[in-house]
C-alpha positions in Angstrom: -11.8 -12.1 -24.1 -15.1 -10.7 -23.3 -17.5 -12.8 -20.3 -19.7 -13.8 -23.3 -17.0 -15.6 -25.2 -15.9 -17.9 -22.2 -17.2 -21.3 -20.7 -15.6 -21.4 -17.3 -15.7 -25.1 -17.6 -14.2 -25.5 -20.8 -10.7 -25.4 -20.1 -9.5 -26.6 -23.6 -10.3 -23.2 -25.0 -7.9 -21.3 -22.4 -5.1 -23.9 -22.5 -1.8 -23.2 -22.2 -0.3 -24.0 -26.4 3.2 -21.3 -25.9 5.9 -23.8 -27.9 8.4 -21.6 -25.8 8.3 -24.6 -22.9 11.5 -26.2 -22.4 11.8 -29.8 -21.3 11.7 -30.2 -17.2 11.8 -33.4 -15.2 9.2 -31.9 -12.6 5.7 -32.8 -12.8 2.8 -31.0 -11.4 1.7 -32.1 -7.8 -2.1 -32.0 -8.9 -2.1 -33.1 -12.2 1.6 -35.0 -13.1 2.2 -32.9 -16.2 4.9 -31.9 -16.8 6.5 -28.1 -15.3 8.0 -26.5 -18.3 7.5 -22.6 -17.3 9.6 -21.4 -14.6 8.0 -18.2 -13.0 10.6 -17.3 -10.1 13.7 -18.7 -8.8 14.8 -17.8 -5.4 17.8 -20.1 -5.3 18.7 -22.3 -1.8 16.7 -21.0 0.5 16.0 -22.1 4.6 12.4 -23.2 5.9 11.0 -19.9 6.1 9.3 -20.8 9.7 12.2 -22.5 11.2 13.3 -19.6 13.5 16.2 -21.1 15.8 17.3 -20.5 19.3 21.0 -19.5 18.4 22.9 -17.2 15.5 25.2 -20.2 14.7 22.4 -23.0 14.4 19.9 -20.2 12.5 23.2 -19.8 9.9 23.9 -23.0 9.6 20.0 -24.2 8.9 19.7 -26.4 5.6 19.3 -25.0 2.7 16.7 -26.3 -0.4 15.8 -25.1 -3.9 13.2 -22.4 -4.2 11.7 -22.3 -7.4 8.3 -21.7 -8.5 7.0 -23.0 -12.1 3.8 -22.9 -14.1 2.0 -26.1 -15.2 0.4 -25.6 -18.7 -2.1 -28.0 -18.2 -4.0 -27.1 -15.2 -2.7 -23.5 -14.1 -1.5 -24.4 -11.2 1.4 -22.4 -10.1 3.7 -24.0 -7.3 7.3 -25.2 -5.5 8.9 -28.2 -5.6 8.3 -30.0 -2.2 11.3 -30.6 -0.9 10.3 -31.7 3.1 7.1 -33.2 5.1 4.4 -31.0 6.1 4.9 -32.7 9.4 8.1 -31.2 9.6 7.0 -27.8 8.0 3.4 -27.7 10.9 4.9 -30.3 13.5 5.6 -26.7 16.3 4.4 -23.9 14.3 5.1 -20.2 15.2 2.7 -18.5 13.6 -0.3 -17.1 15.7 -2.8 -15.6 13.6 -4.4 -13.7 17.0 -0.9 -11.5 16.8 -2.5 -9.5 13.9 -5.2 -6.9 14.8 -5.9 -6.0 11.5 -6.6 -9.9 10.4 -8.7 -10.1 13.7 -10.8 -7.3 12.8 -10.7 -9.1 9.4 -11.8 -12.5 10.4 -14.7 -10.6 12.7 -16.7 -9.1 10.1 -16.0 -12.7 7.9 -18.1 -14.2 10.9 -20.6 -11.5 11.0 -21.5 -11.7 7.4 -21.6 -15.7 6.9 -24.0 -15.8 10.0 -26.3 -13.3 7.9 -26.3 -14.4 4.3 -26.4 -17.7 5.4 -28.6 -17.5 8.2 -26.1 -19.9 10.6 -27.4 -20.5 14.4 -27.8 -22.7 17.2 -28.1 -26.0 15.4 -25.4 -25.1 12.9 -21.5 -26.5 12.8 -18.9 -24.6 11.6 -15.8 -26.0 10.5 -12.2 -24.3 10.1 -10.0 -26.4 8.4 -6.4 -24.7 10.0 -8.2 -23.3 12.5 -4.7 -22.1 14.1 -5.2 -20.5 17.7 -9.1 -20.4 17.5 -8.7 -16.7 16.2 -11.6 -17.1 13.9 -13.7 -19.7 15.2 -14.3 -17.6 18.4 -16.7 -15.1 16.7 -19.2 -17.7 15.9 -18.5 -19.0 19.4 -19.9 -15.3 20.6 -23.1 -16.2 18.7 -23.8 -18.8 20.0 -22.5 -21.1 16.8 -21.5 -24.7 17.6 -17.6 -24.7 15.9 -15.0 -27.1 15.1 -11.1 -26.4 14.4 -9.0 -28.8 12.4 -5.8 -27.8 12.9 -2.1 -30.0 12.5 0.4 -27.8 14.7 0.2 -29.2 18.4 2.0 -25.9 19.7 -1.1 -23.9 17.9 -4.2 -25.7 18.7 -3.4 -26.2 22.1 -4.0 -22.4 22.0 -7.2 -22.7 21.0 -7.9 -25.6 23.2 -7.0 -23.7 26.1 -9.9 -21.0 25.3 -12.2 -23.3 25.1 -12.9 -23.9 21.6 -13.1 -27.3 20.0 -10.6 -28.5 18.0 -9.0 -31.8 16.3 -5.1 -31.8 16.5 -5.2 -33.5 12.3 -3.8 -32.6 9.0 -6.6 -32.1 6.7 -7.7 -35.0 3.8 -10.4 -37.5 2.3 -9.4 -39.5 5.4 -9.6 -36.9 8.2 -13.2 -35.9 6.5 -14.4 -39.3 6.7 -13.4 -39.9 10.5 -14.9 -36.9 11.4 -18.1 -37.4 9.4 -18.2 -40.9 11.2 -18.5 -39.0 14.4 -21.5 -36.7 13.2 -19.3 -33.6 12.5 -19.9 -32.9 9.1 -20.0 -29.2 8.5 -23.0 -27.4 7.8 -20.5 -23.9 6.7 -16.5 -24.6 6.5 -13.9 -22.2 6.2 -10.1 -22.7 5.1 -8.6 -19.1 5.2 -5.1 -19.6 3.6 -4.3 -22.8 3.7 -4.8 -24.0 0.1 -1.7 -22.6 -0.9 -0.3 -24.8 2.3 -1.4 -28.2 1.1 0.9 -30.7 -0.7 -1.6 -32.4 -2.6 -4.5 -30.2 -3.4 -6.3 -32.9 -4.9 -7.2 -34.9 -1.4 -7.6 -31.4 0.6 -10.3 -31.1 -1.9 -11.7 -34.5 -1.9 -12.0 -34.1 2.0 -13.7 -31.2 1.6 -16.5 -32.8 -0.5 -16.8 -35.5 2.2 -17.3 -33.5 5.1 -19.6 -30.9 3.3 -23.3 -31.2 3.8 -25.6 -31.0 0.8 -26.4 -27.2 0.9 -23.7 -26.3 2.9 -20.6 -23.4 1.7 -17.2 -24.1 1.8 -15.3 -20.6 1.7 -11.5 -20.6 0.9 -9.1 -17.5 1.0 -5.9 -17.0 -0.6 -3.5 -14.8 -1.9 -4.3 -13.9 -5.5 -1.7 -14.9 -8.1 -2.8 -12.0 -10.0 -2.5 -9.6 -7.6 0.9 -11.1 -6.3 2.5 -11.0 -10.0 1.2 -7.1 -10.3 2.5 -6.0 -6.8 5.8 -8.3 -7.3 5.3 -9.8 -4.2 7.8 -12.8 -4.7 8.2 -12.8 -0.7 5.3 -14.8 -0.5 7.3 -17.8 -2.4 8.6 -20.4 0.1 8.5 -23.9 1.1 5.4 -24.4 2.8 3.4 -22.4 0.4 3.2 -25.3 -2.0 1.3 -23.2 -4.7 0.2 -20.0 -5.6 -3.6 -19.9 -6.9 -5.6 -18.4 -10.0 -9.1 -18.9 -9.9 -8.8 -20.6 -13.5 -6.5 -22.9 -11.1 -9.7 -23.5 -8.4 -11.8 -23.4 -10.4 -10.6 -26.2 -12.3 -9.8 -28.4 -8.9 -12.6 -27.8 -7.6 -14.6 -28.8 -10.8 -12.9 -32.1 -10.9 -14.1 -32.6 -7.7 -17.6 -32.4 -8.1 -17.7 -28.5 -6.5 -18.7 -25.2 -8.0 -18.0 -21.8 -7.3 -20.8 -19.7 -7.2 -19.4 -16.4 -5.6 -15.8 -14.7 -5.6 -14.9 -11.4 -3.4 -11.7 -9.3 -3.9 -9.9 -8.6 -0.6 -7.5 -6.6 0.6 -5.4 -8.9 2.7 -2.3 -10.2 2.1 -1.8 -7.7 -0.8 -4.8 -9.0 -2.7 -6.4 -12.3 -1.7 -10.1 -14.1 -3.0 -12.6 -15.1 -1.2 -14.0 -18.2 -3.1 -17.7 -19.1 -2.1 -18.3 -23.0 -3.8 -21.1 -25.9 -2.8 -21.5 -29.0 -4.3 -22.4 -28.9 -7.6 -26.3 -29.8 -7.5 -26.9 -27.4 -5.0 -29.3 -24.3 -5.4 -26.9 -21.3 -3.9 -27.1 -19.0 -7.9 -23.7 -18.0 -9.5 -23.0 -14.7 -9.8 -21.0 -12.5 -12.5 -18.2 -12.2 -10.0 -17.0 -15.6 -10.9 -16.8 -14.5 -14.5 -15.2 -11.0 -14.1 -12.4 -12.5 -12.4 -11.7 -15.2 -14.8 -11.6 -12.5 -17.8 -9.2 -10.4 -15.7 -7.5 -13.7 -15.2 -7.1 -14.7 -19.2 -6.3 -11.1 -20.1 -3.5 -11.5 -17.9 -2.6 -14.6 -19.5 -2.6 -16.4 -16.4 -3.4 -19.5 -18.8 0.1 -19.0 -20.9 3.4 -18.8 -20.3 3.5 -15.6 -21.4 1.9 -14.3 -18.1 4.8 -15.5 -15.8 7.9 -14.4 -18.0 9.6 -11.3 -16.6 8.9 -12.0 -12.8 12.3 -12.9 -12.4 13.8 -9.8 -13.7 11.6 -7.6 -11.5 12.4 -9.4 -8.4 16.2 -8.7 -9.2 15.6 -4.8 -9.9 13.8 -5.0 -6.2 16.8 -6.4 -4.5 19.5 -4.3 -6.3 17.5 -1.2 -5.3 17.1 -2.0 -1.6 20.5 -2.8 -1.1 21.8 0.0 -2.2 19.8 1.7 0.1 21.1 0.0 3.1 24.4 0.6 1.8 23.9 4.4 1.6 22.2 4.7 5.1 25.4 2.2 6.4 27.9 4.8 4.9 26.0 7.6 6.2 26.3 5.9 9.9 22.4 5.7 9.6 20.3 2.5 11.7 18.4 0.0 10.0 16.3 -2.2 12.0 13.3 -4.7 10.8 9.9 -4.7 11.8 8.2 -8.7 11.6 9.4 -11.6 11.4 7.4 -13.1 8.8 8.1 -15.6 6.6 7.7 -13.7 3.9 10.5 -11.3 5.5 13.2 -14.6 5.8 12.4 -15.0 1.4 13.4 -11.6 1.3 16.2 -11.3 3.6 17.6 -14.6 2.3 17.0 -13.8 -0.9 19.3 -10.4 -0.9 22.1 -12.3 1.1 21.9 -10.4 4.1 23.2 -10.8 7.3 23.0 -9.4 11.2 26.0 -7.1 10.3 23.4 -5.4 7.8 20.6 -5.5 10.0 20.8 -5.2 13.9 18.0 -6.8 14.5 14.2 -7.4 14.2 11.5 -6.5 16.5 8.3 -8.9 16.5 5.3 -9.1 18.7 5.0 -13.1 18.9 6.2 -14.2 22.4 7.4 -17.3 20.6 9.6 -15.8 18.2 11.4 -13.4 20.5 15.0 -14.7 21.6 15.1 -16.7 18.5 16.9 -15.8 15.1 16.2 -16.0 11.9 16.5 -18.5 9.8 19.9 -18.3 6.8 20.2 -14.4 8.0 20.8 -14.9 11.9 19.2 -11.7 12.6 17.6 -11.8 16.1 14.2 -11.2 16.9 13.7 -8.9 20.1 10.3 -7.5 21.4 8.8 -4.4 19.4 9.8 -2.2 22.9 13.3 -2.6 21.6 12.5 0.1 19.1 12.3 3.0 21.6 15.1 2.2 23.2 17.4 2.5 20.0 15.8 4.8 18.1 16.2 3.5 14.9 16.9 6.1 11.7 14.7 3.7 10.3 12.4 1.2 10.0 12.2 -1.6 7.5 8.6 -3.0 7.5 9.0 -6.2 6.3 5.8 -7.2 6.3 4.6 -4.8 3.8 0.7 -5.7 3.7 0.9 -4.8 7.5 2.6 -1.4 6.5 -0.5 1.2 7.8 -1.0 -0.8 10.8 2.8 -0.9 11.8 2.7 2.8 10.6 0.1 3.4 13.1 1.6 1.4 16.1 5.0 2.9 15.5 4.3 6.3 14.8 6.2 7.6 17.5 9.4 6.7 16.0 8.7 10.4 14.4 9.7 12.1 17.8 13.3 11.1 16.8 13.4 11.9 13.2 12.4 8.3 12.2 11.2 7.0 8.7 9.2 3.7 7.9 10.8 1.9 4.9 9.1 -1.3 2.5 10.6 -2.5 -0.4 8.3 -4.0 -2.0 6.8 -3.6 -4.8 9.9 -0.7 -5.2 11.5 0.8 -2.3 9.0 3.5 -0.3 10.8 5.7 2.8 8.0 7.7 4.4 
């Protein structure tokens, strides 16, 4: 459909009308249709963050449907919730400062909003998830009055410790109105993936309209559904990532809200993320043609039919058959296989392929507070990335594989032995 043909807005003329839907007694968190299109089913799967303290308990962790669907009435693309977010964010163990690439990442973010939106002094930026402070800090440099927002205790106390200001909460329309109460409502606000982390998108978003000034930018990042159904990156599919986003999807929340995008950017990270730029909808910041390009790319991928998610499923099976029988023919040819990250994404994976600590020896991490632990369903122990030199693996399994040229570059001396790196998705790569 060409750019001229389409009224972002006028989501009756891209609905979903495939009679291929079967009947399903799920309903859509946003919008209460119901989920008739199924897009990937990983089976029973752990909490992909609840890394435990011994093999037995990680083993013996509960286990709860996976399965992703597509509603046909709004786009959105999610799981069905099947535990609290308290329980999901109560101790956290991600640290987003562990990644120098997403550093680097969240440094230039900093430097260009300060520019093209001329922030200073008498400024406040808010970071909804603001983690360990690991983005907030480079407007802290400038001199940028910032607030985090951010539910894990474990997390923010990080960022408490270095000084930066931040509100142990989970994010809504009530959190926003407290907070506005108190004077802080945000002049530029940031949520860099968390949308897809939100159980009910609908009040994240009404809390953002509360707490945004008049002429202020909200910016969201998230992985893109588009770019996650090319690369097959079903990985990213667990529990706490309650949905999966298309900009048709956004844009369609957002616009009930009262919010318009103006701006999109393509990213790199996470294997192909957005960065949404939207403002209340009276507001004077111009659209651009970004917004439209990606919505065409969008409905020429038929990410408004069912048609767009059928086949997933059959592609995610090809990955796993592939990549065990690679470890089966490095086992039989006495060859080591160790893992590099233990990322949530890399417990979908491992659980997802049935495997084991006899098929993997272990994983090497460089969180402090996932070392010791074990992995959740697998049992596969985390040790501290030195571990590496002192086996000297045959190979690597880089689990994370949108980290793959950074761990490439850390780890490059596992050449001196004869060591290769290995990812297996989107299709199984030795180098």
């Amino acid at each position: 459909m060409a750019s001229s043909e389409l009224d972002p807005l006028d989501f009756e003329r891209v609905r979903n009308d495939s009679e291929e839907c079967q009947a399903s007694t799920h309903s859509c968190q946003y919008c209460r249709s119901p989920l008739r299109t199924n897009w990937a089913n990983l089976g029973l799967q752990p909490l992909a963050n609840d890394y435990m303290g011994t093999r037995a308990a990680a083993r013996a962790e509960p286990t709860y449907p996976l399965h992703a669907r597509f509603c046909d009435n709004c786009f959105l693309v999610q799981v069905d919730r099947v535990i609290s977010p308290e329980a999901i964010f109560g101790d956290y163990p991600y640290f987003s400062s562990n990644s120098a690439s997403w550093l680097d990442h969240c440094e230039r973010y900093a430097a260009k909003m300060i520019e093209r939106f001329s922030l200073g002094p008498k400024d406040l930026v808010v970071e909804i998830a603001s983690n360990d402070g690991y983005l907030l800090q480079y407007f802290m440099r400038s001199g940028i009055p910032v607030l985090g927002i951010e539910p894990a205790v474990n997390v923010a106390q990080a960022a408490i410790a270095a000084l930066i200001p931040t509100e142990v909460l989970f994010f809504g329309e009530e959190t926003a109105k407290l907070l506005v109460a108190r004077g802080l409502a945000a002049d530029h606000l940031s949520a860099k993936n968390v949308l897809a982390h939100v159980p009910d998108i609908g009040d994240f978003v009404r809390g953002v309209t509360v707490i945004l000034k008049p002429e202020a930018v909200f910016t969201v990042e998230f992985p893109h559904l588009l770019r996650t159904i090319a690369g097959l990156q079903f990985d990213q599919i667990y529990h706490e990532h309650f949905c999966y986003l298309s900009l048709l999807a956004v844009h369609r929340i957002l616009g009930d809200h009262g919010l318009r995008i103006f701006d999109v950017e393509e990213l790199d990270t996470h294997g192909g993320s957005l960065r949404v730029y939207a403002c209340h909808r009276d507001a004077r910041h111009q659209t651009t043609n970004a917004v439209l390009a990606v919505i065409d790319a969008e409905l020429a991928a038929q990410l408004n039919r069912a048609a767009g998610y059928h086949g997933f499923e059959n592609r995610m099976q090809q990955v796993r058959g592939e990549f065990l029988a690679f470890l089966e023919q490095a086992h039989q040819a006495g060859k080591m296989v160790v893992g590099y990250g233990a990322a949530a994404k890399a417990n979908t994976f491992l659980n997802y392929c049935g495997l084991a600590a006899a098929s993997l020896p272990f994983i090497v991490d460089r969180s402090p507070a996932k070392v010791g632990r074990f992995m959740p369903g697998s049992g596969v122990k985390i040790f501290d990335v030195r571990a590496i030199e002192d086996v000297q693996p045959d190979y690597l399994l880089v689990l994370p594989w949108n980290l793959r040229q950074e761990v490439m570059s850390q780890m490059s001396f596992i050449s001196e032995w004869g060591g290769k790196f290995v990812t297996a998705i989107p299709y199984l790569q030795i180098s």
